[in-house]
C-alpha positions as CSV (number, residue, x, y, z in Angstrom):
1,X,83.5,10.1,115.2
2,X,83.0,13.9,114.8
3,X,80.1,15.4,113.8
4,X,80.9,16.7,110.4
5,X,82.4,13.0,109.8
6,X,78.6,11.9,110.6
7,X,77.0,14.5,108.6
8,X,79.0,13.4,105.5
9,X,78.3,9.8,106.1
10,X,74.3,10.5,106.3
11,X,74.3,12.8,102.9
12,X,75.8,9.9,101.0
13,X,73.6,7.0,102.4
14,X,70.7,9.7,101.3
15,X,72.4,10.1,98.4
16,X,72.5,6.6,97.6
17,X,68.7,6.2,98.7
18,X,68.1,9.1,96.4
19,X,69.5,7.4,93.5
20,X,67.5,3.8,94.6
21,X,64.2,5.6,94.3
22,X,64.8,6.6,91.0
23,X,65.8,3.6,89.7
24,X,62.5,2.0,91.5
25,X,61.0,4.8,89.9
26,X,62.2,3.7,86.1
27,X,61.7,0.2,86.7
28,X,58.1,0.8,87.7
29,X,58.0,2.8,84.1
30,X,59.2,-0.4,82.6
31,X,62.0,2.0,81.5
32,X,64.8,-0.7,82.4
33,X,67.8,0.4,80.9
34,X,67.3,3.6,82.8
35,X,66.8,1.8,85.6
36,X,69.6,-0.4,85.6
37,X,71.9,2.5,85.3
38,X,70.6,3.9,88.7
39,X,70.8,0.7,90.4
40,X,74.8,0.6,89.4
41,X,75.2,3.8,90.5
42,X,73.6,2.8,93.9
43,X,76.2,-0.9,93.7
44,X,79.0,1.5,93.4
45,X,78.8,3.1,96.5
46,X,77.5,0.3,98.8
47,X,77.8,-3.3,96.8
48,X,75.5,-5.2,99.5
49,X,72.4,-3.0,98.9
50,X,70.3,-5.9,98.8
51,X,67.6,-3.7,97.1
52,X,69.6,-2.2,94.2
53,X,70.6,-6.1,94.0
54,X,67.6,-7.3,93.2
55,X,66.3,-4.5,90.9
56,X,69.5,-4.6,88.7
57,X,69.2,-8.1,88.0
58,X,65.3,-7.8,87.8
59,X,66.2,-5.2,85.1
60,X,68.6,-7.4,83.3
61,X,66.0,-10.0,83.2
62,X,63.3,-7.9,81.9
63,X,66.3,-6.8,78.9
64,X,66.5,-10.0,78.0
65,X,70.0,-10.1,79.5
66,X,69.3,-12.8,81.7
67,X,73.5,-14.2,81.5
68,X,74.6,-10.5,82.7
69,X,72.0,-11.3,86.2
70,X,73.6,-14.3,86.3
71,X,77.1,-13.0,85.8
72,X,75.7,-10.3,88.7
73,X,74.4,-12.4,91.6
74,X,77.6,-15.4,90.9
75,X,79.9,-12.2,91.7
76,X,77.5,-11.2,94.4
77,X,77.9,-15.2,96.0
78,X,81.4,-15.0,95.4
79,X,81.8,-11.8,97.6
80,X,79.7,-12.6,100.4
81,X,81.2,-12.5,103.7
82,X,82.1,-15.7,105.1
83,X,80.2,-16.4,108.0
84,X,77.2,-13.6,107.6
85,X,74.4,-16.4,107.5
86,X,72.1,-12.9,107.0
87,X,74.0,-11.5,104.5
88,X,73.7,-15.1,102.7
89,X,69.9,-15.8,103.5
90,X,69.1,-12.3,102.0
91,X,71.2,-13.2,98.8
92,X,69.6,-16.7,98.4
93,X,66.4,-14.5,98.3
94,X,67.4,-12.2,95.7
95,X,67.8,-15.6,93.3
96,X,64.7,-17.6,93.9
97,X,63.0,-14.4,93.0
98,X,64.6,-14.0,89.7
99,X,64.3,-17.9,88.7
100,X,68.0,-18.7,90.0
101,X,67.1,-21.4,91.7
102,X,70.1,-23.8,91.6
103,X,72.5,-20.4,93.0
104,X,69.8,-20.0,95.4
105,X,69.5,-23.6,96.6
106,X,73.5,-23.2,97.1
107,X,72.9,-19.8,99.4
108,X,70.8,-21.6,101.3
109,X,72.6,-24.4,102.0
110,X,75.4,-22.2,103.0
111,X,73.3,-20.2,105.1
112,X,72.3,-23.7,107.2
113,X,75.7,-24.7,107.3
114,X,76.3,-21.6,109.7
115,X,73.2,-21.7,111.4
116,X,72.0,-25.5,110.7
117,X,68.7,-25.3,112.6
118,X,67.7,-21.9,111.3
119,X,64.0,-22.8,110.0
120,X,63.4,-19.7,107.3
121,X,66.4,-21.0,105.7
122,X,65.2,-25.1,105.8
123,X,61.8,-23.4,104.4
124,X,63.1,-21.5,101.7
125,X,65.2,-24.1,100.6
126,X,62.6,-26.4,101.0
127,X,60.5,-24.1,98.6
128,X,63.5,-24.0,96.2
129,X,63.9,-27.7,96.0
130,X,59.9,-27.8,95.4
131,X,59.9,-25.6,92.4
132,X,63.1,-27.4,90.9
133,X,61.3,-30.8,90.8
134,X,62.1,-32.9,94.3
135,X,59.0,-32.9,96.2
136,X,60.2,-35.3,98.7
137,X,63.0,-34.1,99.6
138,X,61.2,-30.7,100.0
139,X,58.7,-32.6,102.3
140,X,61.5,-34.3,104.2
141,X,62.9,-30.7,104.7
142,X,59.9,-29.2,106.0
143,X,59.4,-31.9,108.0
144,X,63.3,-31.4,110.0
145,X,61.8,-27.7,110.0
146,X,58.7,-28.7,112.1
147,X,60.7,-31.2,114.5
148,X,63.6,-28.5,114.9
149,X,60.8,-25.4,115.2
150,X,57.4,-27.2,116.1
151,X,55.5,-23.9,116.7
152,X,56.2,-22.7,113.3
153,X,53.4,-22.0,111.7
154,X,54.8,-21.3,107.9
155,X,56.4,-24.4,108.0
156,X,53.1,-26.0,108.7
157,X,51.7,-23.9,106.0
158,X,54.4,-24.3,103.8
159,X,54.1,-28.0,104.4
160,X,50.1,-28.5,103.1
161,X,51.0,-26.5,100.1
162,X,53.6,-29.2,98.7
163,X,51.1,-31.8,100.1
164,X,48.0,-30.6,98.4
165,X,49.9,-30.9,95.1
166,X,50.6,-34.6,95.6
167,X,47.0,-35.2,96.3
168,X,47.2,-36.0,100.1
169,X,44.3,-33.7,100.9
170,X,43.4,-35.0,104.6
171,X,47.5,-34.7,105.4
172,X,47.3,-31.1,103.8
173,X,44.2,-30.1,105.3
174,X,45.6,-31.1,108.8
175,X,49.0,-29.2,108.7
176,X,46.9,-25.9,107.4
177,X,44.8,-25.9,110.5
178,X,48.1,-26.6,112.6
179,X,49.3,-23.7,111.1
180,X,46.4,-21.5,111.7
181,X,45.9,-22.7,115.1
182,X,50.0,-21.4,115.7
183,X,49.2,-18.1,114.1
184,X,45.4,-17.7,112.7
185,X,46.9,-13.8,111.1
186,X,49.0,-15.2,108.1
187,X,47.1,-14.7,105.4
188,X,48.8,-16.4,102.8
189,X,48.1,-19.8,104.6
190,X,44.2,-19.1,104.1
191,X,44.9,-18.4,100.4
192,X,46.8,-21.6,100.2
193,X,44.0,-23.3,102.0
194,X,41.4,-22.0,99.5
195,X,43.0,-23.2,96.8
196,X,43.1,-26.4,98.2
197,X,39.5,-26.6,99.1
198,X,38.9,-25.9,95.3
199,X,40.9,-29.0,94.8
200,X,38.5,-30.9,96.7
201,X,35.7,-29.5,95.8
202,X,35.0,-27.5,98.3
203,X,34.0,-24.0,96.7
204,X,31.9,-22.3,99.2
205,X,34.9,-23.3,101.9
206,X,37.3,-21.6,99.3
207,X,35.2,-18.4,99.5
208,X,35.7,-18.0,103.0
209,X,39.1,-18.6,103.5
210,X,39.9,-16.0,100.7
211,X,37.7,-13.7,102.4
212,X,39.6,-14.3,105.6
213,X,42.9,-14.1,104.0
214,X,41.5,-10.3,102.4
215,X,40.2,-9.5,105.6
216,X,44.2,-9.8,107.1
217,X,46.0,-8.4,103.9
218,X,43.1,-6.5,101.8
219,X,45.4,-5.0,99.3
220,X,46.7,-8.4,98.1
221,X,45.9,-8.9,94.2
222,X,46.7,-12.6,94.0
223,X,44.4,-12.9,96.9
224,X,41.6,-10.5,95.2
225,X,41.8,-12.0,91.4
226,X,41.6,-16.3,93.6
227,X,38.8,-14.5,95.2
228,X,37.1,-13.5,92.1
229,X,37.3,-17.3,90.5
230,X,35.9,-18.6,93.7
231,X,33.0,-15.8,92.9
232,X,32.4,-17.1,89.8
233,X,32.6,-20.5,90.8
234,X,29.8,-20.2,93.4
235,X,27.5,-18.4,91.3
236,X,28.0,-14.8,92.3
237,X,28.8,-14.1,88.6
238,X,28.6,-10.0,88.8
239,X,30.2,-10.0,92.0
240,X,33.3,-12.3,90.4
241,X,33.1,-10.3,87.1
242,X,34.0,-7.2,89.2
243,X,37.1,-8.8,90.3
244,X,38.1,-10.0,87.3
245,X,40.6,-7.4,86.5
246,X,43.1,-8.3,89.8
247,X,43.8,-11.5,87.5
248,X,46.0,-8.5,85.6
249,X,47.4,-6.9,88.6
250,X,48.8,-9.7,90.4
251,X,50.2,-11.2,86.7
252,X,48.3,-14.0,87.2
253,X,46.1,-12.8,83.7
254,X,48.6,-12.8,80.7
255,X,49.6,-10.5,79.1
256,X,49.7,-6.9,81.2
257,X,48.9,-4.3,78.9
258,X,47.7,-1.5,81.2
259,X,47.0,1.2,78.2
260,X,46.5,4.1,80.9
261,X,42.8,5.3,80.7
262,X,41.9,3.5,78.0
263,X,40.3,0.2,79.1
264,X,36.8,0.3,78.7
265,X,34.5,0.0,81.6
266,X,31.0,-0.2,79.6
267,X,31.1,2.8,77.8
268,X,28.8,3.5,75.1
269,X,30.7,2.0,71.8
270,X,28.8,4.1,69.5
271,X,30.8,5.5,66.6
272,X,34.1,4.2,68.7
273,X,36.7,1.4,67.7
274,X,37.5,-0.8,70.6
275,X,40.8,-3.0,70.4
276,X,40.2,-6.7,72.3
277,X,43.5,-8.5,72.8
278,X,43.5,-12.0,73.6
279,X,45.2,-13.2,77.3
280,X,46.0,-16.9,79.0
281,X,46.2,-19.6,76.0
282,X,44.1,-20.1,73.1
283,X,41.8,-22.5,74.7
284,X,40.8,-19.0,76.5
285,X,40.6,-17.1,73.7
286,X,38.3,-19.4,71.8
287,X,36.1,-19.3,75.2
288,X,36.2,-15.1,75.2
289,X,36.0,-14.6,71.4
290,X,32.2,-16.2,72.2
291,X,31.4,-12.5,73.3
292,X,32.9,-10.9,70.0
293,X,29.2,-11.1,67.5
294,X,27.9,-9.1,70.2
295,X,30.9,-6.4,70.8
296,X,30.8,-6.0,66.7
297,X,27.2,-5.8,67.2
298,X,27.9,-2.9,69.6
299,X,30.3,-0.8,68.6
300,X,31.6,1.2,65.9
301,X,34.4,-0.8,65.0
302,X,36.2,-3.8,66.2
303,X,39.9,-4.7,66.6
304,X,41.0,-8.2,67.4
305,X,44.2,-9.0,68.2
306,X,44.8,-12.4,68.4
307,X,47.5,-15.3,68.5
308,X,49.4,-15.7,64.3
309,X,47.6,-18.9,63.9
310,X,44.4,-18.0,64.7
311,X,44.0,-14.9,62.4
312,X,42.9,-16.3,59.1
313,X,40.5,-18.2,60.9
314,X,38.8,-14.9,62.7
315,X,38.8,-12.6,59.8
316,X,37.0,-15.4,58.5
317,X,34.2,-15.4,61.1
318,X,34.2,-11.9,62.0
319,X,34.7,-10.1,58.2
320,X,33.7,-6.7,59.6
321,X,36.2,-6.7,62.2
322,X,39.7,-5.7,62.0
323,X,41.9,-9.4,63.0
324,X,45.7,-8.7,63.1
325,X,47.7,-10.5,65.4
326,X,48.9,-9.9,68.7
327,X,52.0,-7.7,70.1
328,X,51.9,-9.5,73.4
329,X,54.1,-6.9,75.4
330,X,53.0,-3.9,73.8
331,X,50.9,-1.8,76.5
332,X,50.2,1.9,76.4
333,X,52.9,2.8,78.5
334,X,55.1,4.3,75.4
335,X,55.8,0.9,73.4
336,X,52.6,0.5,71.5
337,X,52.8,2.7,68.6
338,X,49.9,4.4,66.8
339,X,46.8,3.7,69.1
340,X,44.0,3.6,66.3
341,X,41.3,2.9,68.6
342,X,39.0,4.8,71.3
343,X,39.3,2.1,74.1
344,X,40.4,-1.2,74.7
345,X,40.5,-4.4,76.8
346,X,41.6,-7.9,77.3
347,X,39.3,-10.5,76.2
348,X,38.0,-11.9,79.8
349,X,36.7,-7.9,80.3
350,X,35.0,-8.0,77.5
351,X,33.4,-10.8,78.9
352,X,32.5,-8.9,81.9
353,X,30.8,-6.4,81.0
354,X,28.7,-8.3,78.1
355,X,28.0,-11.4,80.2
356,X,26.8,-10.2,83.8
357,X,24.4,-12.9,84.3
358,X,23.5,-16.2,82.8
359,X,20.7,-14.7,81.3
360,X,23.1,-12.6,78.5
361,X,24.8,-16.0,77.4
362,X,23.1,-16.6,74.0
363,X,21.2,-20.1,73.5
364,X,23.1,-20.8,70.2
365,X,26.2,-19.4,69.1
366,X,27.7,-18.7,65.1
367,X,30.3,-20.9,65.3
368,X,33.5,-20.2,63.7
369,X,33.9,-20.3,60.0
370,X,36.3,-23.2,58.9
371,X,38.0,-22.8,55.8
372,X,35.8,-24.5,52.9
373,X,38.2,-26.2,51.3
374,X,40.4,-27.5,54.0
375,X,36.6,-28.6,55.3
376,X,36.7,-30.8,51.9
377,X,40.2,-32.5,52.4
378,X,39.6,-33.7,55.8
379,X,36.3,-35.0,54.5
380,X,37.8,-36.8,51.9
381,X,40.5,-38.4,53.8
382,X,37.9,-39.4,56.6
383,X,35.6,-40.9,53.8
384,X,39.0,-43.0,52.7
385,X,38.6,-44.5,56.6
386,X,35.3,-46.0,56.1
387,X,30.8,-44.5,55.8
388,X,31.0,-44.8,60.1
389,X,31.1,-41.7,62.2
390,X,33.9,-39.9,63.3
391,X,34.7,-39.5,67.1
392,X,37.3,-36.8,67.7
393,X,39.7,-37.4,70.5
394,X,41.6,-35.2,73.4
395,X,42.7,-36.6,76.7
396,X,45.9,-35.1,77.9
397,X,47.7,-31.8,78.5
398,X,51.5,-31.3,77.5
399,X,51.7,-29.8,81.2
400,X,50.8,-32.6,84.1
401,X,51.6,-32.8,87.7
402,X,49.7,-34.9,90.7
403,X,47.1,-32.6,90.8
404,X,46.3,-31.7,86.9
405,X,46.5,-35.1,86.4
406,X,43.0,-35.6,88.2
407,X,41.6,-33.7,84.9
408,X,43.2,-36.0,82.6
409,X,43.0,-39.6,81.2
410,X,44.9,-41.8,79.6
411,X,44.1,-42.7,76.1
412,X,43.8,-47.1,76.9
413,X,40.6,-45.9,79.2
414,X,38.7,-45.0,76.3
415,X,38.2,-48.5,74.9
416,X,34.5,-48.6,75.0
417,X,34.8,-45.2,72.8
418,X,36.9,-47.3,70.1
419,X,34.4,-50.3,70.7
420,X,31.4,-48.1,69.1
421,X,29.8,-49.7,65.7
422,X,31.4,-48.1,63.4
423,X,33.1,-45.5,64.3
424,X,36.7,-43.9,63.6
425,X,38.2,-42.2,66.3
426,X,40.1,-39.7,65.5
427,X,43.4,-37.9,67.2
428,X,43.2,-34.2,68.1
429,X,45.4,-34.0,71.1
430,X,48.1,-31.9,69.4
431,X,51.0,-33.0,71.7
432,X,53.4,-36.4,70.8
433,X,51.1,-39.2,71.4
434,X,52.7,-41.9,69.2
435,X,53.7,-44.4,72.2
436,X,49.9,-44.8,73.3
437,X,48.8,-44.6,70.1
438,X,50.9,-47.6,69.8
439,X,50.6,-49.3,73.0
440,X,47.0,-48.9,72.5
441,X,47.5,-50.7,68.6
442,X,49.8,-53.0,70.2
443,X,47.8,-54.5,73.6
444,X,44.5,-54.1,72.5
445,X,44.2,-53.9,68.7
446,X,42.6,-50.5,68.3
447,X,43.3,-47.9,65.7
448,X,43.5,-44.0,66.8
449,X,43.6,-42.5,63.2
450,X,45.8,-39.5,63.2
451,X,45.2,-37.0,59.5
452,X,48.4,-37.8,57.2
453,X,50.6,-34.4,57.4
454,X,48.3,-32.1,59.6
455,X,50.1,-30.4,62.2
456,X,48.0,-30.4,65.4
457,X,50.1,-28.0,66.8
458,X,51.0,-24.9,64.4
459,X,48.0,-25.1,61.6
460,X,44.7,-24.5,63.2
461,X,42.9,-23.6,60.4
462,X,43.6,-27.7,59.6
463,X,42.4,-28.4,63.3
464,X,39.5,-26.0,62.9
465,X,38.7,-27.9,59.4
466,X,38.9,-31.8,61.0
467,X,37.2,-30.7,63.8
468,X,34.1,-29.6,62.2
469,X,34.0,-33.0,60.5
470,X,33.4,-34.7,63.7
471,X,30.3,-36.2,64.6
472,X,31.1,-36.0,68.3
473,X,34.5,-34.7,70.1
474,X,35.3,-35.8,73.8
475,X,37.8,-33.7,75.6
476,X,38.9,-32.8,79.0
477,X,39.5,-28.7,79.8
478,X,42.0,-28.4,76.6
479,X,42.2,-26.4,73.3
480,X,40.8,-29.2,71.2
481,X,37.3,-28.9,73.8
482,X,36.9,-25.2,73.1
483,X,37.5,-25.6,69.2
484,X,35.0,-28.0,69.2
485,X,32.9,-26.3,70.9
486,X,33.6,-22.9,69.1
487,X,32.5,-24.9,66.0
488,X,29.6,-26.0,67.4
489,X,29.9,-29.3,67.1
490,X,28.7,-32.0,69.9
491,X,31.5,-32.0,72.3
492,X,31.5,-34.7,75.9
493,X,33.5,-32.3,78.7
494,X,34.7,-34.2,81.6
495,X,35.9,-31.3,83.8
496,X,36.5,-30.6,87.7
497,X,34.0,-27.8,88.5
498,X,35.8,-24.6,88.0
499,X,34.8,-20.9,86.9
500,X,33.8,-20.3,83.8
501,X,30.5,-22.5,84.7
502,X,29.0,-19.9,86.7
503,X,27.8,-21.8,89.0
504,X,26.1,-24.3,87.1
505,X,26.6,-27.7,85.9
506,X,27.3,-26.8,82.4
507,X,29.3,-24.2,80.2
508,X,26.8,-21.3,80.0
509,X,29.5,-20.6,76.7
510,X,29.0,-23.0,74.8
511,X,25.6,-24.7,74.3
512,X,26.6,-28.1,72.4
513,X,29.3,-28.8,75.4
514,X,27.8,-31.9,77.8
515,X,29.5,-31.7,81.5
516,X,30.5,-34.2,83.4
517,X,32.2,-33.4,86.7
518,X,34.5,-35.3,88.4
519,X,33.4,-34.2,92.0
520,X,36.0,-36.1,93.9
521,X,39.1,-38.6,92.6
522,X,37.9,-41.0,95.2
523,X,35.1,-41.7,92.7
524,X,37.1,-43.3,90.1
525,X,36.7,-42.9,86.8
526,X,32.7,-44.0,86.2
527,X,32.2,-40.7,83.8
528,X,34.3,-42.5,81.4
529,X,31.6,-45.2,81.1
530,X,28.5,-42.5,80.9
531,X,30.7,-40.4,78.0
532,X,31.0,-43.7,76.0
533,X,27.3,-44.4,76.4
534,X,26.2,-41.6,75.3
535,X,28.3,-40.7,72.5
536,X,27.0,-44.2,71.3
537,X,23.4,-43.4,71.8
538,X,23.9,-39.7,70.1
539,X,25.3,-41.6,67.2
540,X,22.5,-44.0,66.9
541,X,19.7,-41.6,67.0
């Protein structure tokens, strides 16, 4: 090849990297469209640049245009070379991180049917199968992975992550220290590992494998933001508090609204407005908005942005703040509109700044402010059930898997709750609960009285009402705890230890909330016998 021949191929692969960077550029802007344009331009000179691959279809997704990435990587499949088990591994890649897992799964499997005992393929498919339901299989794979490669130490890994979430905590616990005894300098297997120790219990074990897995890759977020819960967990409340904010970096905190120098850090609210948004689910909102009395207390002027169907409800309690509802992807880079405030954060900073030790957590709290009248109809419908108290009820989660399920019951083990002198027991759990409810009616002749035409689901300032007209609620970690709790009314918590105790055996948030921890599953269930016991003797005093 001559020389000038050369020259010209190296300024169009620059060229072409040129024009990559850019688009990486944009897409880091959240300027997509922009982006996407870039990344074609990049395709149409070299159509297996993996990188503009993945950024084009990553752009795509982020437009909403998630058939057009589909319609991109099933002409990318289609086009790969016959035979390149790389070209095809990379590929398979590029779909499991966008969420196209079943074109993935297929890459993979064509990538092992070239290369059959190639173990990053049988892992990645192994991880693919996992996240599309078919843990055994998955298992099975990993498995072939470690008889065909028994030195590898991400299969090892890879292997006690799928077991930890089936509850096989010895079998887990052994293939992690396999796989740090292959290679001790992975640190995602010590991150893994830590959050299995959390699933057993095992906090101040947790902290020291995250610290480990920092100490190999200290600039990983997810790593930083599992290190501040483990913080928080164990006590070390400023310490965790300080971390807090990798919860946003690594996306792990929802939304990300970044707003470029204006989160506040502790500034002097004086005279300033300060806009709070809420983040996670509403169960975490109700925990945050705990802290808002004292930020309106604070500052100049408060703006709360929270989800629709909790508005009413908190421009109720908090009259002299502003309550509008949320834009959940509107940040301050450029899509916000008018900013009409001096500084702003998400909900859990609040938090950190206005509760640094247990100490600042107030001994009573307001309570939110039901509306009056709605207060009055479930009152008169719970008169029509009989003079007896009322027993609110949540035990399940519309999301459930081996391990969630350990923080969960089933609605037939609360007899003795049903057996109480009395009492009405009455349905909160605002997912479909009409076959226990009927099961329970059916096999054991107990009533769970559910409030003709309130939705559990959409009108919350009905569940706010009902819920304030209970004499006692019992609840696992779920919305229906925290509204219970937010309305101050007696509320029985059985809950694995986790991070918003601090440390301590009890919600430092919410003084009315009685903890009982399930410490370890090979326990059994005896906290449903102590709940029942003393909901009965609360009611009798």
């Amino acid at each position: 090849m001559s020389a000038l021949k050369k020259q010209r191929i190296a300024a169009g692969d620059g060229e072409i990297e040129k024009k990559f960077a850019q688009g990486q550029r944009l897409q880091a802007r959240e300027r997509f469209a922009e982006a996407e344009q870039r990344y074609r331009k990049v395709l149409a000179q070299d159509p297996r640049h993996l990188g503009a691959l993945t950024g084009l279809t990553q752009c795509q997704i982020a437009q909403k245009k998630q058939q057009e990435a589909i319609s991109t990587l099933d002409r990318a499949a289609a086009d790969a070379p016959e035979g390149d088990e790389a070209w095809i591994f990379e590929l398979a890649g590029i779909c499991a991180t966008v969420k196209y897992l079943q074109l993935a799964r297929t890459l993979y499997e064509r990538a092992l049917e070239i290369a059959p005992d190639m173990s990053s393929s049988l892992i990645n498919l192994a991880n693919v199968v996992a996240e599309q339901g078919e843990t055994q299989k998955a298992i099975d794979m990993l498995s072939h992975a470690i008889e065909v490669h028994p030195t590898s130490a991400q299969a090892y890994g890879n292997l006690g992550k799928l077991l930890t979430g089936t509850r096989l905590t010895e079998e887990a616990l052994a293939c992690y220290r396999r796989s740090i005894e292959l290679n001790p300098n992975i640190s995602q297997t010590y991150t893994n590992l830590a959050a299995l120790y959390e699933t057993m219990g095992r906090h101040r074990d947790a902290l020291a494998a995250l610290q480990k897995s920092l100490s190999l890759n200290p600039e990983c977020d997810a790593a930083r933001w599992n290190l501040a819960r483990a913080l928080l967990t164990v006590g070390e409340i400023e310490a965790g508090w300080d971390m807090y904010g990798f919860g946003f970096a690594c996306r792990e905190r929802q939304p990300y609204r970044p707003f470029p120098g204006l989160i506040w850090e502790g500034q002097d609210l004086t005279d300033k407005t300060i806009m709070v948004w809420r983040e996670q689910g509403l169960g975490d909102d109700l925990l945050f908005s705990t802290c808002y009395t004292d930020l309106i207390a604070r500052a100049g002027h408060v703006i709360i942005e929270t989800e629709q169907r909790l508005v009413s409800l908190y421009k109720r309690t908090w009259p002299q703040a502003t309550v509008r509802a949320e834009t959940w992807t509107s940040t301050g880079l450029e899509n916000y509109g008018k900013v009409d405030f001096d500084y702003t954060a998400p909900a859990g900073l609040i938090a950190a700044q206005l509760r640094r030790k247990l100490s600042d957590f107030p001994a009573r709290l307001p309570g939110l402010a039901p509306d009056p009248a709605r207060v009055a109809e479930c009152r008169a419908w719970l008169d029509s059930l009989g003079s007896g108290p009322n027993i609110g009820i949540s035990w399940t989660s519309h999301k459930i898997n081996d391990v969630r399920a350990m923080s969960y019951t089933k609605l037939a083990d609360w007899k003795d709750l049903f057996a109480i002198d009395g009492a009405a027991v009455v349905n909160l759990q605002y997912t479909d609960v009409s076959e226990e409810a009927e099961a329970l009616r059916r096999d054991h002749g107990l009533t769970l009285h559910h409030m003709p035409g309130l939705d559990l689901f959409n009108d919350l300032e009905g569940v706010a009402a009902l819920t304030a007209c209970m004499d006692a609620v019992v609840a696992p970690s779920s919305f229906p705890m925290m509204m219970a709790c937010a309305l101050n009314r007696p509320a029985f918590h059985y809950i694995r230890r986790n991070w918003t105790m601090l440390g301590t055996d009890r919600s430092p948030w919410f003084p009315e909330m009685r903890c009982y921890l399930i410490e370890d599953t090979a326990t059994g269930t005896g906290y449903l016998d102590r709940i029942a016991g003393d909901v009965a003797a609360l009611l009798r005093a």
